[in-house]
BALOBA-1460 file (C-alpha; in Angstrom, 3 decimals):
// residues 343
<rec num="1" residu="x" x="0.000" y="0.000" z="0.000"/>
<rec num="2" residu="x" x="1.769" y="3.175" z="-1.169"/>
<rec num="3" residu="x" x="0.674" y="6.944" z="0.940"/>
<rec num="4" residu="x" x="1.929" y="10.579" z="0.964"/>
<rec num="5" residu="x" x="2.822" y="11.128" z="4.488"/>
<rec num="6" residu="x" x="2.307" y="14.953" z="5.771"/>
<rec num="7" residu="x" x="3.185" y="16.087" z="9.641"/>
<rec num="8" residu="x" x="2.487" y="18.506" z="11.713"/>
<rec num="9" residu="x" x="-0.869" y="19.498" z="10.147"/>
<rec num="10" residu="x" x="-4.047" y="21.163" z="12.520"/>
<rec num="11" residu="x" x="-6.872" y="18.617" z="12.956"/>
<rec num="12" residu="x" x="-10.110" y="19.740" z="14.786"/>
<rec num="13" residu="x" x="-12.831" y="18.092" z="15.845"/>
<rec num="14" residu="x" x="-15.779" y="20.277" z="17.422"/>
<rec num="15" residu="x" x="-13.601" y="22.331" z="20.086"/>
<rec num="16" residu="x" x="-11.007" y="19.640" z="20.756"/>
<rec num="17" residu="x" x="-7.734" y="20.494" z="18.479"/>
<rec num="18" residu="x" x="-4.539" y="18.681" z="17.580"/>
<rec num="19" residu="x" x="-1.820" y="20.570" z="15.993"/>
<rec num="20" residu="x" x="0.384" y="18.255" z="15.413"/>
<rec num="21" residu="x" x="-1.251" y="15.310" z="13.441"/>
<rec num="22" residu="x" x="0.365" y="13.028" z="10.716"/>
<rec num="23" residu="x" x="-2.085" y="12.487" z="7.886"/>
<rec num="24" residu="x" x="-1.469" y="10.116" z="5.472"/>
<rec num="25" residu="x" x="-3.231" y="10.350" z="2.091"/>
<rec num="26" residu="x" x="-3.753" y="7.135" z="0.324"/>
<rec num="27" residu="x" x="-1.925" y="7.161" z="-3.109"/>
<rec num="28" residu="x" x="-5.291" y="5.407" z="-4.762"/>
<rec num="29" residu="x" x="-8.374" y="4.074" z="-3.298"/>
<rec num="30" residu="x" x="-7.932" y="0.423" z="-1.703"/>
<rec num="31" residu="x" x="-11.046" y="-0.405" z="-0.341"/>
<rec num="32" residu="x" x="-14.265" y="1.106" z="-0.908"/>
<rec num="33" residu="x" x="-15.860" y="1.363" z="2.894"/>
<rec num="34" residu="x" x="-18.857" y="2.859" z="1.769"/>
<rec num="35" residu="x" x="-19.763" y="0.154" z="-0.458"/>
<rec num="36" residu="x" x="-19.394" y="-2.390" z="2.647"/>
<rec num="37" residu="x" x="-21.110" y="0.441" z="5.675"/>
<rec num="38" residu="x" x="-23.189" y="2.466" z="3.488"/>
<rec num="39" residu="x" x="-21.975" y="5.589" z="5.402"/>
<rec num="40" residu="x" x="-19.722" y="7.980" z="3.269"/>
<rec num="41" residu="x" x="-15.861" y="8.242" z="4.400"/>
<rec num="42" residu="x" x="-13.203" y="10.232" z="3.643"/>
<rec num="43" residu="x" x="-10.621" y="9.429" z="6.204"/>
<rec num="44" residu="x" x="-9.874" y="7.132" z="9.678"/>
<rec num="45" residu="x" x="-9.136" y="9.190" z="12.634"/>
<rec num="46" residu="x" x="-6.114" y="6.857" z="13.821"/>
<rec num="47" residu="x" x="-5.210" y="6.474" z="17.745"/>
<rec num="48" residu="x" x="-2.622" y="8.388" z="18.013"/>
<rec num="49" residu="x" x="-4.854" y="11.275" z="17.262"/>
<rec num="50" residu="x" x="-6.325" y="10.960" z="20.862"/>
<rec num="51" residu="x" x="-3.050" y="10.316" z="22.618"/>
<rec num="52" residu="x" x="-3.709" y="13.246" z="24.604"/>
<rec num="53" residu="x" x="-7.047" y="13.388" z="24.651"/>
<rec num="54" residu="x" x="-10.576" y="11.875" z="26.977"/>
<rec num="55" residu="x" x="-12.944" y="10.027" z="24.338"/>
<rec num="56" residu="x" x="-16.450" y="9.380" z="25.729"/>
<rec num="57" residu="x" x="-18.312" y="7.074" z="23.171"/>
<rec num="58" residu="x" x="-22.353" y="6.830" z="23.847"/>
<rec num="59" residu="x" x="-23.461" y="4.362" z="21.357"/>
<rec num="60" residu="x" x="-27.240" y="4.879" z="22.076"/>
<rec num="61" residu="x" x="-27.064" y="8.211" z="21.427"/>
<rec num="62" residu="x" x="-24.253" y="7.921" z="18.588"/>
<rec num="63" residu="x" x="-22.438" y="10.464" z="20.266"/>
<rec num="64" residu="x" x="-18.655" y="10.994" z="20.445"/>
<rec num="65" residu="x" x="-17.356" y="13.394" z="23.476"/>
<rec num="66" residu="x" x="-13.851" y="14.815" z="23.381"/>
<rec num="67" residu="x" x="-12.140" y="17.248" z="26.455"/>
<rec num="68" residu="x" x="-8.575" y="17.258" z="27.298"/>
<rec num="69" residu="x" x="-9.002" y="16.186" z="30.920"/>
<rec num="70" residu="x" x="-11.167" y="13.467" z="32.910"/>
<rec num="71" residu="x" x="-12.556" y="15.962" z="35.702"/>
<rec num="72" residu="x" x="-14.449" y="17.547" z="32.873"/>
<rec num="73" residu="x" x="-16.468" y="14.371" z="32.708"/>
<rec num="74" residu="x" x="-19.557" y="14.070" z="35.019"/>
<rec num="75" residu="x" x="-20.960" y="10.894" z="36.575"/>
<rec num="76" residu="x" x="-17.778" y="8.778" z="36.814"/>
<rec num="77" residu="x" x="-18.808" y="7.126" z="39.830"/>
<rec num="78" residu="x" x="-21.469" y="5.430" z="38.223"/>
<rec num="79" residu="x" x="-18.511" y="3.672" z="35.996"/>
<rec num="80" residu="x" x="-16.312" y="0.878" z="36.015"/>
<rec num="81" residu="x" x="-12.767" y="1.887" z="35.682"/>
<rec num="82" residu="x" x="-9.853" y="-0.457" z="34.185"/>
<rec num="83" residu="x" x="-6.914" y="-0.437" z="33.063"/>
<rec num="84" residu="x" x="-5.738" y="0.036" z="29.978"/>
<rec num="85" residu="x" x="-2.330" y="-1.314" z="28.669"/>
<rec num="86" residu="x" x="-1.087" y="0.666" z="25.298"/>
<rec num="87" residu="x" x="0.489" y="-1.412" z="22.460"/>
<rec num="88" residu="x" x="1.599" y="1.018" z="19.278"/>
<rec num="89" residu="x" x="-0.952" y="3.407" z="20.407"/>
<rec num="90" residu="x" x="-3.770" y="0.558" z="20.903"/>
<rec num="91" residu="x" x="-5.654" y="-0.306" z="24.061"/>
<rec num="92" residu="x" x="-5.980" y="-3.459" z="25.253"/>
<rec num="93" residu="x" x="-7.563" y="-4.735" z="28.679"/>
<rec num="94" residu="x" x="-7.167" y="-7.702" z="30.713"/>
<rec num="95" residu="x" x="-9.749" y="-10.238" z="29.829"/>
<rec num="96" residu="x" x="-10.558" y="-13.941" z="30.872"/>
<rec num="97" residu="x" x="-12.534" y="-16.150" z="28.149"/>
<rec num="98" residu="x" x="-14.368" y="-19.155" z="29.501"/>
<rec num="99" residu="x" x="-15.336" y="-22.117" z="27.120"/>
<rec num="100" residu="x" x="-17.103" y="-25.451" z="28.851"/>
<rec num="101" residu="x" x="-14.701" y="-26.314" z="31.735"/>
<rec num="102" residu="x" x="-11.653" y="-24.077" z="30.497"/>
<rec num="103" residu="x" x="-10.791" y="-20.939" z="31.275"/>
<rec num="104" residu="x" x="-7.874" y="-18.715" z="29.133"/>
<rec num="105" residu="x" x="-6.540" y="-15.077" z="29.925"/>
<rec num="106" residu="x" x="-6.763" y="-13.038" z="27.270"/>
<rec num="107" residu="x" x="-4.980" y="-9.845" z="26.317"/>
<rec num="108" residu="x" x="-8.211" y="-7.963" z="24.181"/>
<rec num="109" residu="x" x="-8.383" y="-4.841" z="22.043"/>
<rec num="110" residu="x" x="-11.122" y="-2.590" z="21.995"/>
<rec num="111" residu="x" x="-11.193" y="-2.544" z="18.661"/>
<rec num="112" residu="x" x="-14.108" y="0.789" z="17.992"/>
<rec num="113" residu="x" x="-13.807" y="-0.327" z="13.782"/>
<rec num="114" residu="x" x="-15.008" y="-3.465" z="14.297"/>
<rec num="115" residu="x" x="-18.740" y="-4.062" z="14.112"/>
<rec num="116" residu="x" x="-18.198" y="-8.082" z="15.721"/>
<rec num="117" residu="x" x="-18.337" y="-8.931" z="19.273"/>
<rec num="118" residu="x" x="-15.052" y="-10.861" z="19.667"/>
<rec num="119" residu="x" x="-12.121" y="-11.918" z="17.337"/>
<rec num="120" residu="x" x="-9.649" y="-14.448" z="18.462"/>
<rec num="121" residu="x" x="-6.621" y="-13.620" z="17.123"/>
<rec num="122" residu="x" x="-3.883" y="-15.865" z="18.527"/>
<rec num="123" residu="x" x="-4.276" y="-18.583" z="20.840"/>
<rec num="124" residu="x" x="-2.591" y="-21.241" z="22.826"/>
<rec num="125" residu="x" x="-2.644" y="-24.542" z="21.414"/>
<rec num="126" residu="x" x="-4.677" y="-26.338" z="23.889"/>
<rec num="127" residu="x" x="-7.993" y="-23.458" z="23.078"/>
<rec num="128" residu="x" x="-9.991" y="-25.481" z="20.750"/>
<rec num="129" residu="x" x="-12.456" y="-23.543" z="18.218"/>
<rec num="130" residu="x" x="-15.804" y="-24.906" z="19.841"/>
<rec num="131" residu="x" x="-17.278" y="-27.933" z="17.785"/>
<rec num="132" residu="x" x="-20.388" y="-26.378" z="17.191"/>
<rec num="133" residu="x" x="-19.200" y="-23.760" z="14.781"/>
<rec num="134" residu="x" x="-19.187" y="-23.095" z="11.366"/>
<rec num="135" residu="x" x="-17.042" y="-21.899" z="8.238"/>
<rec num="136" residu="x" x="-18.065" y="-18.029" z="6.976"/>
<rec num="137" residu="x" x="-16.948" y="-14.817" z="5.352"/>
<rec num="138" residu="x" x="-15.580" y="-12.996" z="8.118"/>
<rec num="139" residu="x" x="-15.308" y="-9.545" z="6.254"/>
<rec num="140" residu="x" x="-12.622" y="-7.424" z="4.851"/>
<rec num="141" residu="x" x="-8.937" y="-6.293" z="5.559"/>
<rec num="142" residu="x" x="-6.570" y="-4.148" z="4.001"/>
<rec num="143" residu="x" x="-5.187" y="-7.900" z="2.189"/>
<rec num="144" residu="x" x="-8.394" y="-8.544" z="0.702"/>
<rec num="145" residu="x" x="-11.502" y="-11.166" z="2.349"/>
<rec num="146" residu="x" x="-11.192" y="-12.246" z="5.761"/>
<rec num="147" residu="x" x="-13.177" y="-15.649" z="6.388"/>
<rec num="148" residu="x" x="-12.682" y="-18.084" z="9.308"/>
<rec num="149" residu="x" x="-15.075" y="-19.977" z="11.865"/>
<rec num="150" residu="x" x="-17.917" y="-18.371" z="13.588"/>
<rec num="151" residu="x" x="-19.064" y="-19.860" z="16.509"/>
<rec num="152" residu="x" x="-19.962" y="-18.936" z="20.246"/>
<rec num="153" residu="x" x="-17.989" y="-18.977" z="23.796"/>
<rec num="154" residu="x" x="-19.193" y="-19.444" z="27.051"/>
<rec num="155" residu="x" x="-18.053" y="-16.331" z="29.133"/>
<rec num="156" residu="x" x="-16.405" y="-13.212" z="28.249"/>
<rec num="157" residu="x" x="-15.027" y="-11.438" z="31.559"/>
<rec num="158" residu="x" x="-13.533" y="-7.814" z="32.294"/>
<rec num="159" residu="x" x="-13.562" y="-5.329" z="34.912"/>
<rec num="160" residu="x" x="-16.941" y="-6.911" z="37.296"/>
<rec num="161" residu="x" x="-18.697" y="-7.510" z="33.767"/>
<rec num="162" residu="x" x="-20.263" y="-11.031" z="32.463"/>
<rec num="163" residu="x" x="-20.905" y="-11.565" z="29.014"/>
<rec num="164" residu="x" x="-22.179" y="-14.914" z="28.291"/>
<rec num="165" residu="x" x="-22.747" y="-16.963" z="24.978"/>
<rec num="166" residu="x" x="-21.155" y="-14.422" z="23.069"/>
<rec num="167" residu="x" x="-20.815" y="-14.251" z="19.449"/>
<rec num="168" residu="x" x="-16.772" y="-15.564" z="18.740"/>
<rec num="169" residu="x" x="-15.001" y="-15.366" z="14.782"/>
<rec num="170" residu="x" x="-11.563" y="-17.466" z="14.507"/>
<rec num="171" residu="x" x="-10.169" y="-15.865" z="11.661"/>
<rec num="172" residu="x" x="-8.296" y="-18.015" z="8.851"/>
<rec num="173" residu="x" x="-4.697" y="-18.759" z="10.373"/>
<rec num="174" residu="x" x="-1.950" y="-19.971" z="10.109"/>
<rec num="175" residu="x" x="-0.072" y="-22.863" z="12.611"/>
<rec num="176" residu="x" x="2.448" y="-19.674" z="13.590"/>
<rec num="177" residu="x" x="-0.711" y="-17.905" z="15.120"/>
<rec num="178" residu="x" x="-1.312" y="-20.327" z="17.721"/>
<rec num="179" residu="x" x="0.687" y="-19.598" z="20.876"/>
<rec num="180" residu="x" x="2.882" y="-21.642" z="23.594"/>
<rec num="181" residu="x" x="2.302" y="-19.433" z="25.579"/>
<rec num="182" residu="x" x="-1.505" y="-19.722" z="27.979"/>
<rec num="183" residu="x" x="-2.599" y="-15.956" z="27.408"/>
<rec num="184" residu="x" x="-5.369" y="-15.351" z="24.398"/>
<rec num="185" residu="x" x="-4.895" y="-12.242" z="21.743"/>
<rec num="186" residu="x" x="-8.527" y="-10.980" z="21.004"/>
<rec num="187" residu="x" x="-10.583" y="-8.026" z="20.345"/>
<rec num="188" residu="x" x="-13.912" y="-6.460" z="21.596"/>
<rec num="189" residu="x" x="-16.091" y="-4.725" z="18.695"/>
<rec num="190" residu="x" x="-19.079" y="-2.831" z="18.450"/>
<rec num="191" residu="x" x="-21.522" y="-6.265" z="19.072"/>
<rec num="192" residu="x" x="-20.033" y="-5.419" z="22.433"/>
<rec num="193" residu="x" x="-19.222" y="-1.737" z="22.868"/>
<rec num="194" residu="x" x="-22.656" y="-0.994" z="22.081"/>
<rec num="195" residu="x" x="-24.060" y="-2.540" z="25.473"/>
<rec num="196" residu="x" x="-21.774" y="0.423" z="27.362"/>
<rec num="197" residu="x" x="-21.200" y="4.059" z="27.262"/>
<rec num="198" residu="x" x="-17.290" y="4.256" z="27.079"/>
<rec num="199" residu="x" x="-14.860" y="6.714" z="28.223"/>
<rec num="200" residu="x" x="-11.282" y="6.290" z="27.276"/>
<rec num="201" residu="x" x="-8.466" y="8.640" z="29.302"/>
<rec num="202" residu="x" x="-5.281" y="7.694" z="27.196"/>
<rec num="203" residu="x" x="-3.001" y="10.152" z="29.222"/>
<rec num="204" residu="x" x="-3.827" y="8.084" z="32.423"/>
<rec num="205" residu="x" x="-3.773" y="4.993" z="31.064"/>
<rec num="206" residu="x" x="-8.054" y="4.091" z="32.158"/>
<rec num="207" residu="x" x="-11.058" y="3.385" z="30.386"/>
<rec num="208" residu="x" x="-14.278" y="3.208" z="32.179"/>
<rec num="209" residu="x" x="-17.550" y="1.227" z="31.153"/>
<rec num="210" residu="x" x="-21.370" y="1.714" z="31.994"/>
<rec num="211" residu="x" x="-23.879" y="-0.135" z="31.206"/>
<rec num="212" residu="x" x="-26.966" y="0.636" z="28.892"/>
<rec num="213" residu="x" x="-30.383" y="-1.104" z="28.715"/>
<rec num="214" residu="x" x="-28.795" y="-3.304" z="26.394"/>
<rec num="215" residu="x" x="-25.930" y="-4.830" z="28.346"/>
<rec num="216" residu="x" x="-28.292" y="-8.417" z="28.472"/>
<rec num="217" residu="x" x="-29.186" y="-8.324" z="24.888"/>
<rec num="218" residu="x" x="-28.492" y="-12.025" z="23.373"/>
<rec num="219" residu="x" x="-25.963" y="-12.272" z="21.020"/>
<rec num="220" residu="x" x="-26.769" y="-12.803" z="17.281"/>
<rec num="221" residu="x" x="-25.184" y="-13.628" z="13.872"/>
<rec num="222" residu="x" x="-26.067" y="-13.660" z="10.478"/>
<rec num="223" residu="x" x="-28.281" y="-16.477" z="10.073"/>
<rec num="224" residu="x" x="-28.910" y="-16.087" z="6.353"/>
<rec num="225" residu="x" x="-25.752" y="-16.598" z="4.777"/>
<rec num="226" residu="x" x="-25.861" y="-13.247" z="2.843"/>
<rec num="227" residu="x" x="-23.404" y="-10.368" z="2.651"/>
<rec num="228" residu="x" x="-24.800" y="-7.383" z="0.991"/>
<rec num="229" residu="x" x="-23.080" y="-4.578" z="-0.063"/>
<rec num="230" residu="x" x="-23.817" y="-1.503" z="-2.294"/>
<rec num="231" residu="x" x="-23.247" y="-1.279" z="-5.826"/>
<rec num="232" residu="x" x="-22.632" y="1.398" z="-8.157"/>
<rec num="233" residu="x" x="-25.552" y="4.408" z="-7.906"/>
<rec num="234" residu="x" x="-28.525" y="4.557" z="-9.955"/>
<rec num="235" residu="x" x="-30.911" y="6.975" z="-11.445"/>
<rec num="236" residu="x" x="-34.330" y="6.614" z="-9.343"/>
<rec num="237" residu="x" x="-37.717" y="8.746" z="-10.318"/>
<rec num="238" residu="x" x="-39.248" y="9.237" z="-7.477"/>
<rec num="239" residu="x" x="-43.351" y="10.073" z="-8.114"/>
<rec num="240" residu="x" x="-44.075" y="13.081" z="-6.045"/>
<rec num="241" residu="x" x="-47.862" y="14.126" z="-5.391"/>
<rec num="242" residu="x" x="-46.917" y="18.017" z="-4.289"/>
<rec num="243" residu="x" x="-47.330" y="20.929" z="-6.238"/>
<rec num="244" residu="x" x="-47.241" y="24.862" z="-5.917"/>
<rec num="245" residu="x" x="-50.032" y="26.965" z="-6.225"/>
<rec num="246" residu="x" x="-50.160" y="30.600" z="-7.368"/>
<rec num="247" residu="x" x="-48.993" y="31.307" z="-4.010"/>
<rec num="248" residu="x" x="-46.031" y="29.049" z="-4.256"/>
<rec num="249" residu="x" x="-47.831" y="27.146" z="-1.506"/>
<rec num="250" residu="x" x="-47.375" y="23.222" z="-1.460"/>
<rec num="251" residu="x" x="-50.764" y="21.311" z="-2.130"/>
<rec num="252" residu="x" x="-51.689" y="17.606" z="-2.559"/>
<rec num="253" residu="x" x="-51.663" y="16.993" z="-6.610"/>
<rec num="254" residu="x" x="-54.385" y="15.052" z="-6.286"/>
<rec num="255" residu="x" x="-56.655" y="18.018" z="-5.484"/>
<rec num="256" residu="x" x="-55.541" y="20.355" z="-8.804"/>
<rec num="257" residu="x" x="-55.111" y="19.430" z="-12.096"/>
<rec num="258" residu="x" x="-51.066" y="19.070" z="-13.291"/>
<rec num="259" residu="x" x="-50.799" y="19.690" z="-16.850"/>
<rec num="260" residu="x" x="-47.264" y="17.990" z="-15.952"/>
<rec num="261" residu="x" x="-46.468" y="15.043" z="-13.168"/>
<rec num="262" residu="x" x="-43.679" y="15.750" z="-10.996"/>
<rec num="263" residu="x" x="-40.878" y="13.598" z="-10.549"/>
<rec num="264" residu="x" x="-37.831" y="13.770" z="-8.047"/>
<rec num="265" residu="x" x="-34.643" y="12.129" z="-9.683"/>
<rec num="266" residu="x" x="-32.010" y="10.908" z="-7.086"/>
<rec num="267" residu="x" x="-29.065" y="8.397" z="-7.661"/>
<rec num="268" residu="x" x="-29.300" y="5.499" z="-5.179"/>
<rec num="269" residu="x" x="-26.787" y="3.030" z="-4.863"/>
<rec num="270" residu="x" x="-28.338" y="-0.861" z="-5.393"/>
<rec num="271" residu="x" x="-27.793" y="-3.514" z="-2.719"/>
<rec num="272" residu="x" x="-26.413" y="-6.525" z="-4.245"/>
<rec num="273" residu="x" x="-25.062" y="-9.999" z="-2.805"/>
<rec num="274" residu="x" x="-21.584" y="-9.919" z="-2.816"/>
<rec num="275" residu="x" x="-21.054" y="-12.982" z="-0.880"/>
<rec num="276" residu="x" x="-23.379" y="-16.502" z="0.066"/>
<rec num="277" residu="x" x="-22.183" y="-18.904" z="2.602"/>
<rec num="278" residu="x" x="-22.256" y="-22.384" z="1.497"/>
<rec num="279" residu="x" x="-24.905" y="-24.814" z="2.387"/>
<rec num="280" residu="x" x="-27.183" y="-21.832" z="3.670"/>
<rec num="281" residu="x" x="-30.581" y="-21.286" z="3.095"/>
<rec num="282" residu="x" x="-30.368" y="-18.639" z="1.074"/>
<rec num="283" residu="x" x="-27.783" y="-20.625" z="-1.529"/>
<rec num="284" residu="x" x="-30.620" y="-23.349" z="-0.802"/>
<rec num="285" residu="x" x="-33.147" y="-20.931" z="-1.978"/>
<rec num="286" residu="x" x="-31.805" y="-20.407" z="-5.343"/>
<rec num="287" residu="x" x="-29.755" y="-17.026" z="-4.364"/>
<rec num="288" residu="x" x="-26.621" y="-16.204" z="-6.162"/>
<rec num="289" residu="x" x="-23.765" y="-13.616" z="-5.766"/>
<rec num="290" residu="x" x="-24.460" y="-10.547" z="-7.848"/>
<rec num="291" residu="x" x="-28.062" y="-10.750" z="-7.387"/>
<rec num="292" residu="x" x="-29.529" y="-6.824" z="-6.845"/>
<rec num="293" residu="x" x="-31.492" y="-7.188" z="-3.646"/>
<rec num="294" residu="x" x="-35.149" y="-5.128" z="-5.023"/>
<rec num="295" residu="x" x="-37.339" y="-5.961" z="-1.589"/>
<rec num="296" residu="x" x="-37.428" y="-8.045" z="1.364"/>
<rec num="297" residu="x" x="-40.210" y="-8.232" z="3.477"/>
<rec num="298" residu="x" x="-42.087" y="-6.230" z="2.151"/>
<rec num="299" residu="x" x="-39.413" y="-3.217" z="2.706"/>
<rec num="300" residu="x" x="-38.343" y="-1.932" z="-1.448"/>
<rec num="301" residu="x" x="-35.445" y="-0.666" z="-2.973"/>
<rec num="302" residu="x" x="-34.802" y="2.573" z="-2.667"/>
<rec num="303" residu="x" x="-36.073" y="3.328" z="0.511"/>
<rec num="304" residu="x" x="-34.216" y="-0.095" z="1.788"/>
<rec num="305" residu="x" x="-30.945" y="0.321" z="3.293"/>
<rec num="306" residu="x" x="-27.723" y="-1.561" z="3.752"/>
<rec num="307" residu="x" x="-28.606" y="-1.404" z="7.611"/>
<rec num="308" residu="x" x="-32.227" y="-2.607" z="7.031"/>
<rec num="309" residu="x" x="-31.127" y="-5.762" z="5.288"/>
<rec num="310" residu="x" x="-28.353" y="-7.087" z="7.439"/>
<rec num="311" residu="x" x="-31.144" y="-6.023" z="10.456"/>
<rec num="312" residu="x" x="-33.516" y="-8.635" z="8.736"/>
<rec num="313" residu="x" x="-30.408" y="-11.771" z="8.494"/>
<rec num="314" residu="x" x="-29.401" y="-10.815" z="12.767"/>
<rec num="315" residu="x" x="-32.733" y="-11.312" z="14.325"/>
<rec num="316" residu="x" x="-35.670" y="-13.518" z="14.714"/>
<rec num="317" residu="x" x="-34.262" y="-17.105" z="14.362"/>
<rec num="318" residu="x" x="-36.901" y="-19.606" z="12.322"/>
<rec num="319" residu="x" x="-38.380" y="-16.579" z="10.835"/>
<rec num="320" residu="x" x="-39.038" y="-16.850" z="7.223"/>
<rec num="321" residu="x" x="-37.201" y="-13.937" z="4.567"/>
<rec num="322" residu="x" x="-39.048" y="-12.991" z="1.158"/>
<rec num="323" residu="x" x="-36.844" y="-11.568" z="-0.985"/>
<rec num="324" residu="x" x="-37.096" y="-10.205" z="-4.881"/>
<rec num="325" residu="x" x="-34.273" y="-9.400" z="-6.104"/>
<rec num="326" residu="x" x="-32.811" y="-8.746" z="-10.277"/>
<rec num="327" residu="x" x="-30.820" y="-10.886" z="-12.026"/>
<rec num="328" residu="x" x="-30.006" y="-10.392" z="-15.922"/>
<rec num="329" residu="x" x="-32.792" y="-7.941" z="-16.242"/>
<rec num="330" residu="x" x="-35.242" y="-10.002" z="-14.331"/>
<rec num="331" residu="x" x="-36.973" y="-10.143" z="-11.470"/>
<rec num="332" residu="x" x="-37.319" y="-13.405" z="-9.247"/>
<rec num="333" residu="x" x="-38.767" y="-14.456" z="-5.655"/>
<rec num="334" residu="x" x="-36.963" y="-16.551" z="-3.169"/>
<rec num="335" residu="x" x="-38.224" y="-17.332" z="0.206"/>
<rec num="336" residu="x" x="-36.244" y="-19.305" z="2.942"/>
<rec num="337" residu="x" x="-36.335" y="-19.370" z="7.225"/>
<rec num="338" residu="x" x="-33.493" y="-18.363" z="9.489"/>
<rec num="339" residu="x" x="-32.035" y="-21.438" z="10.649"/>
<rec num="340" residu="x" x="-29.816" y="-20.799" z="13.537"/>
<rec num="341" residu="x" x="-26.652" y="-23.141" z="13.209"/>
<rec num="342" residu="x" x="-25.482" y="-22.466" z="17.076"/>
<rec num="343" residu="x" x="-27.225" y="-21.949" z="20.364"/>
């Protein structure tokens, strides 16, 4: 991966300031996040950009507080403080994972990119993937697809916290990745994150958790076998039933006569399978990769989002998915059920 690299530049984000940040500025585009997120972005504020700084996540209210010092933080009492060990800028916490009668210590990452609950990275020899699992597409990395076992542990313990039956991937590895040694390299993403409001103090080396409403919330995967992404934008005419009057008041259409309809043209990106797990019920179903995802459910392209479709593979095990989607100019139904493969 080639870069420019540029120091000492101003970056600002509401009120909090760092004037001495090292961008780097990809030479061409690698990945395409937006295609995978369906959120626009145009750069990755890196760790090192908060070296100095407090970060206050609130994932309920999708808010991001920055101040220079802790004490300008209210409510602290009502958190769980830890600490935080920094590895090339990264913050890692001391962990125990608990699978049937075993029970590992684990170094984990809180890993604010990812959007799983836990990764096991490296791992001593004796930690066995559980044998209810199964073979997936993990995601992406900067060296192309990720894909590896998916499957669920026991326990995950930190601070007083007790996360149970929790949603584990085992990426891909190598015989080099598993360790002599008894300790476990993980990470902690947003399937986790999101049960807490989190405060990070990098200059003193803490980071404190609460708990939200959702801190009991089961733990789900994609039951489908279907990973959508967005395509290339499209022209869309969008029927619209308002007019202007003389006044340049809006009215209902249907209540004057329109020599002319109006349309609204916007671009919308399509939602097409870029990936099906093998053996699903989806594959089952007939589904292929680079079929353009039209409705499901009853919810129709445009107005269906990335978010709205992997929302309908997460939840309600056994339920049953109708689907339309285009292939070679066509249109075709599929239905199937969401057959969880693990407990």
């Amino acid at each position: 991966m080639n870069a420019y690299v540029s120091d000492n530049n101003v970056l600002k984000l509401g009120d909090y300031v760092n004037e001495q940040a090292r961008i780097f500025i990809l030479a061409e585009e690698q990945l395409s996040l937006f295609n995978f997120i369906g959120v626009e972005i145009n750069g990755v504020i890196g760790a090192s950009f908060f070296k100095n700084a407090v970060v206050k996540i609130d994932y309920e209210k999708n808010y991001i507080t920055l101040t220079q010092d802790i004490k300008y933080l209210r409510g602290l009492r009502r958190y769980d403080s830890i600490p935080i060990q920094l590895s090339s800028g990264k913050p890692y916490i001391k962990s125990e994972i608990v699978e049937a009668d075993n029970s590992y210590n684990a170094d984990v990452l809180i890993d604010t990119g990812s959007n799983d609950a836990l990764w096991i990275n490296k791992r001593p020899q004796q930690f066995k993937i559980p044998e209810k699992n199964f073979y997936d597409f993990l995601g992406f990395g900067l060296n192309g697809e990720i894909s590896g076992y998916r499957t669920k542990l026991d326990q995950l313990n930190f601070g007083s916290f007790n996360l149970q039956r929790i949603t584990s991937s085992f990426p891909d590895i190598k015989e080099s990745k598993l360790l002599n040694s008894k300790n476990v390299m993980a990470s902690i993403g947003a399937e986790v994150l999101k049960r807490f409001i989190l405060i990070m103090d990098y200059n003193n080396n803490m980071v404190y958790f609460k708990t939200t409403r959702k801190y009991r919330d089961g733990f789900f995967y994609n039951m489908s076998g279907i990973t959508a992404k967005l395509g290339n934008r499209e022209v869309f005419y969008s029927y619209t039933n308002k007019a202007k009057n003389s006044y340049g008041n809006e009215v209902e259409a249907q209540l004057i006569q329109l020599d002319k309809p109006e349309y609204k043209i916007v671009l919308v990106p399509g939602i097409y399978i870029n990936h099906i797990r093998a053996h699903s019920e989806a594959e089952k179903a007939g589904l292929q990769v680079g079929d353009q995802i039209v409705k499901i459910n009853g919810r129709s392209f445009p107005y269906l989002t990335l978010n709205e479709v992997n929302d309908f593979f997460y939840t309600n095990p056994h339920s049953t998915i109708r689907i339309t989607i285009k292939r070679n100019g066509k249109q075709k139904r599929y239905k199937f059920k969401l057959i969880p493969l693990i407990d």
